[in-house]
C-alpha positions as CSV (number, residue, x, y, z in Angstrom):
1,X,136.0,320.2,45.3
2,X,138.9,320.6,48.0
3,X,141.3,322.7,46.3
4,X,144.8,321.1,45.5
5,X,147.9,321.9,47.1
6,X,151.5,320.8,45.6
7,X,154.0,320.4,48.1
8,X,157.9,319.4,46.6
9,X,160.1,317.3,48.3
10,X,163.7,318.3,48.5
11,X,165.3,315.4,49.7
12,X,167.2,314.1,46.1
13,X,168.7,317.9,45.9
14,X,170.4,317.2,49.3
15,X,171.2,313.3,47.9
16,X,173.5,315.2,45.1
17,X,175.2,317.3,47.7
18,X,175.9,314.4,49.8
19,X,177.5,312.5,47.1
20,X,180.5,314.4,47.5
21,X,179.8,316.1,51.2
22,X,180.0,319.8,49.7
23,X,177.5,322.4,50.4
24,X,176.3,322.4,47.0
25,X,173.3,322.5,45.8
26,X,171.6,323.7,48.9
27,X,168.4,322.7,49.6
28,X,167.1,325.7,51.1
29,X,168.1,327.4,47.6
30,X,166.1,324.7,45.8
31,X,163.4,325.3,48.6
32,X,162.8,329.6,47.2
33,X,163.0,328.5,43.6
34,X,159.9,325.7,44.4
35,X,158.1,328.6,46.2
36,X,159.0,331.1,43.4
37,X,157.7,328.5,41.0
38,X,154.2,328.2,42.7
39,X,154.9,324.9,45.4
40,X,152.3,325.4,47.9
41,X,154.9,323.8,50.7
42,X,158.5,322.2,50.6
43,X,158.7,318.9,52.4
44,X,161.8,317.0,52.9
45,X,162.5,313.8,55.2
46,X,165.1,313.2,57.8
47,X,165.7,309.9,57.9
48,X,167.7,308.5,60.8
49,X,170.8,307.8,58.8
50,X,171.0,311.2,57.3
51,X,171.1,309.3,54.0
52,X,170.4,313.2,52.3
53,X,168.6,315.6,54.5
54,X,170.4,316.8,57.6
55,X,169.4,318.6,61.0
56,X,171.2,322.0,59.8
57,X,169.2,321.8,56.4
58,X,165.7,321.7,58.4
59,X,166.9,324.1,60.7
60,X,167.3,326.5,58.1
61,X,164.0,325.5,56.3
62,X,161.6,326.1,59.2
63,X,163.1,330.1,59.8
64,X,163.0,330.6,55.9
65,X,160.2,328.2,54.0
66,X,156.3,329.5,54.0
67,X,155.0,325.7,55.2
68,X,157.2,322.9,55.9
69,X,156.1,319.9,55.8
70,X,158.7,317.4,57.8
71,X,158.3,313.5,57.6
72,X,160.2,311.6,60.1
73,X,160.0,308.2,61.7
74,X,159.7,308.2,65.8
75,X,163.0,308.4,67.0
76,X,163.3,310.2,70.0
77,X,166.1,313.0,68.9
78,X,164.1,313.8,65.6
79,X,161.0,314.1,67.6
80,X,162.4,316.8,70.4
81,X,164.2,318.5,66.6
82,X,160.4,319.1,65.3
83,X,159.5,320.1,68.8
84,X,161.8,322.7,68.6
85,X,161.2,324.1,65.4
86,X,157.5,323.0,65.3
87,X,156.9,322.7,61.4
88,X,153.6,323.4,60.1
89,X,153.2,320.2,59.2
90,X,154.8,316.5,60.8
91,X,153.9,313.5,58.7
92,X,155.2,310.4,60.3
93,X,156.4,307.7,58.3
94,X,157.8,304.2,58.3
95,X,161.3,303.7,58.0
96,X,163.9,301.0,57.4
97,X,167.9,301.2,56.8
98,X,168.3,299.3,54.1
99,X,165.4,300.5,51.7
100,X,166.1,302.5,49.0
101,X,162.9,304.7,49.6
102,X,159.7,304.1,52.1
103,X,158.2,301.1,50.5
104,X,154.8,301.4,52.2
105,X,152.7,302.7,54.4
106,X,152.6,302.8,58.8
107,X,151.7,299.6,59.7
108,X,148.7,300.3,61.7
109,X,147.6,296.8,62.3
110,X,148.6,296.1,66.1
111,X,149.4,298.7,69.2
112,X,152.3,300.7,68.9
113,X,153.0,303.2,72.0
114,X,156.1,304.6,70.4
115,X,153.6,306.0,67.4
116,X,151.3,307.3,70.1
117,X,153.9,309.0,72.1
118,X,155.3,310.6,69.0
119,X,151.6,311.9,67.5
120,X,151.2,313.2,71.0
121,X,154.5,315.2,71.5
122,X,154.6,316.7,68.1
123,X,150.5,317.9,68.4
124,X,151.7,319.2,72.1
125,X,154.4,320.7,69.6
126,X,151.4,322.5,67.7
127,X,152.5,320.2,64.1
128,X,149.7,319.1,62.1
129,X,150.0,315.4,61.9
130,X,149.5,313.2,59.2
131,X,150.3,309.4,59.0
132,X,151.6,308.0,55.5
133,X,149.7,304.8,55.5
134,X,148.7,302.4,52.7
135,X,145.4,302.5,51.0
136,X,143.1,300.2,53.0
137,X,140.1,300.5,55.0
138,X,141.5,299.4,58.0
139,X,144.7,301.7,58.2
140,X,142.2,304.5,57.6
141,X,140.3,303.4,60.5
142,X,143.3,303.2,63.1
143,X,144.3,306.5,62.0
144,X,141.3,308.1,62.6
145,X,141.2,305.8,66.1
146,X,144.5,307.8,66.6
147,X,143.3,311.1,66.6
148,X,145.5,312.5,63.7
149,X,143.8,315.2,61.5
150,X,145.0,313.8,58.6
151,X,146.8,311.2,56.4
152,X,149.0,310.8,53.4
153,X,147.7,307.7,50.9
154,X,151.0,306.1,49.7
155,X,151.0,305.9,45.5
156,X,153.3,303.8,44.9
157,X,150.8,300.6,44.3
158,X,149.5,303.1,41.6
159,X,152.8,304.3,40.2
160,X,154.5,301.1,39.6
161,X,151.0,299.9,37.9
162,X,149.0,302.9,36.2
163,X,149.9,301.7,32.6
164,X,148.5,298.1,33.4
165,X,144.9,299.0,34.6
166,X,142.7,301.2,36.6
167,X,143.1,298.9,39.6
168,X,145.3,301.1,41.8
169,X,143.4,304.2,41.0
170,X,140.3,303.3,41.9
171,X,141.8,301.6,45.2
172,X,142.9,305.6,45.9
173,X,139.8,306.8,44.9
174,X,138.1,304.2,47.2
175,X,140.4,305.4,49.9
176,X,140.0,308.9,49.6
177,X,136.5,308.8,49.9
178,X,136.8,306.5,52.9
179,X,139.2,308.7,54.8
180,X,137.2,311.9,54.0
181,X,133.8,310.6,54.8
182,X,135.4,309.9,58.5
183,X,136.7,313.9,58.7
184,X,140.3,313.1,57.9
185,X,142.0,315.7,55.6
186,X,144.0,313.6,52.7
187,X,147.1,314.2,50.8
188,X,148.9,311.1,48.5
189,X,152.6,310.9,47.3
190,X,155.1,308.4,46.4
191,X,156.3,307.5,42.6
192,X,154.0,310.3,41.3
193,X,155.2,311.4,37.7
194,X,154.6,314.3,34.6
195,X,153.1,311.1,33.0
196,X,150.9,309.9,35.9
197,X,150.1,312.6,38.2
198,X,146.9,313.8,36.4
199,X,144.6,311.0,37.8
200,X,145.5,311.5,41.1
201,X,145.1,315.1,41.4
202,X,141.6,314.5,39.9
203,X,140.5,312.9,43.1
204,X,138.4,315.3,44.6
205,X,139.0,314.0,48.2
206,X,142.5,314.5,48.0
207,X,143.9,318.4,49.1
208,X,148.0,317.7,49.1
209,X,150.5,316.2,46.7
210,X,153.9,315.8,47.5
211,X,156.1,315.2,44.4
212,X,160.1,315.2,44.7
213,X,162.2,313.1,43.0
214,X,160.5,313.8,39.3
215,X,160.3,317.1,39.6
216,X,164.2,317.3,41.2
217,X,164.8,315.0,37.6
218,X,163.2,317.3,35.7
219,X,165.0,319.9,37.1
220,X,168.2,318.7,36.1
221,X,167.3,319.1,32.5
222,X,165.1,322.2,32.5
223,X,165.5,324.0,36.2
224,X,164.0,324.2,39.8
225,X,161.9,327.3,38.5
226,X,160.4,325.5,35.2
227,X,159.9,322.2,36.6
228,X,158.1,323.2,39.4
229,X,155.8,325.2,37.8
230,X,155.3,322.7,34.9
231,X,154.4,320.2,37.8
232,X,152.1,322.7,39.4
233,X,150.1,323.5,36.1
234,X,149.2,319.7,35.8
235,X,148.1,318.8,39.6
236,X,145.8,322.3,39.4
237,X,145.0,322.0,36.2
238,X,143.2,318.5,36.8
239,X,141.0,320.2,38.9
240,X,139.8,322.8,36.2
């Protein structure tokens, strides 16, 4: 069994700061007190809008954080940003204006040379990439056809649906097994929770979580320190 990894995403401590366009709280604070806490990596996404996260914050992240793990969506000025700093880690993502958060995965169904060009600059960048893509067969398939080392299953199918039925875990289970059985390396996030989290982190295929806005929740009420490693004892845990 692939041992786990938990990455935190930072994004919702920049969305407080930006509510009032201070420099308060800082995410690259937040982003010692996750690795203090045991977070394996800090991942945050800079969206085109600058909705939370901005260029200075992942400036500052990639000369001070252990691993970064930077999601973006293929526009051409974030793209030559992560050339720059060249993260550990690049997953590329879908995005759209006017959703709240990503709502699903790359659509992977039909050519796209802007997706191309941007897996091939940030690997020429020395990133690791990873595609967040849905749970199917077939997006597994293109991304492997794409050359990327890895994906990142998107949960949310499961975490708006885990106290209904089994149906969205196994279809991750499924998933995992399909994407490691063609050499891809596989993380999962989206909607994962204190209450839901376990089943996932069972999944023996899976290596990565990435967690944000519960654990940024929880550390409203308890701290960045305690809610990180609260988070961390139940992913690892599931694998004891």
């Amino acid at each position: 069994m692939t041992p786990m990894r938990l990455y935190i995403n930072i994004d919702h401590v920049a969305t407080v700061r930006q509510a009032r366009r201070t420099d308060e709280p800082d995410p690259a604070e937040a982003a010692r007190l996750c690795e203090e806490a045991g977070a394996d990596g800090i991942t945050v996404h800079l969206r085109e809008d600058r909705r939370h996260i901005q260029d200075d914050d992942v400036v500052r992240l990639a000369g001070q954080v252990r691993v970064l793990n930077l999601e973006l969506a293929t526009s051409g000025e974030i793209l030559a940003l992560a050339g720059r700093l060249r993260p550990y880690q690049a997953t590329l993502v879908p995005e759209r204006r006017e959703e709240i958060t990503t709502e699903g995965g790359l659509d992977l169904s039909r050519p796209n040379p802007r997706l191309r060009e941007a897996i091939r600059r940030l690997d020429e960048a020395g990133c690791r990439v990873s595609l967040f893509v849905d749970p199917d067969p077939a997006a597994l398939d293109a991304a492997k056809d794409l050359g990327v080392p890895a994906v990142e299953l998107h949960t949310g199918r499961y975490a708006n649906t885990w106290r209904a039925g089994h149906a969205a875990l196994d279809e991750l289970r499924r998933a995992a097994q399909h994407a490691a059985g063609m050499g891809l390396f596989v993380h999962a996030g989206h909607g994962l929770t204190y209450r839901n989290v376990v089943p996932v982190a069972a999944i023996p295929e899976i290596e990565e979580l990435n967690i944000g806005h519960s654990v940024v929740s929880r550390a409203l009420m308890v701290g960045m320190r305690a809610a990180v490693a609260e988070m961390a004892g139940l992913v690892k845990g599931a694998r004891r």
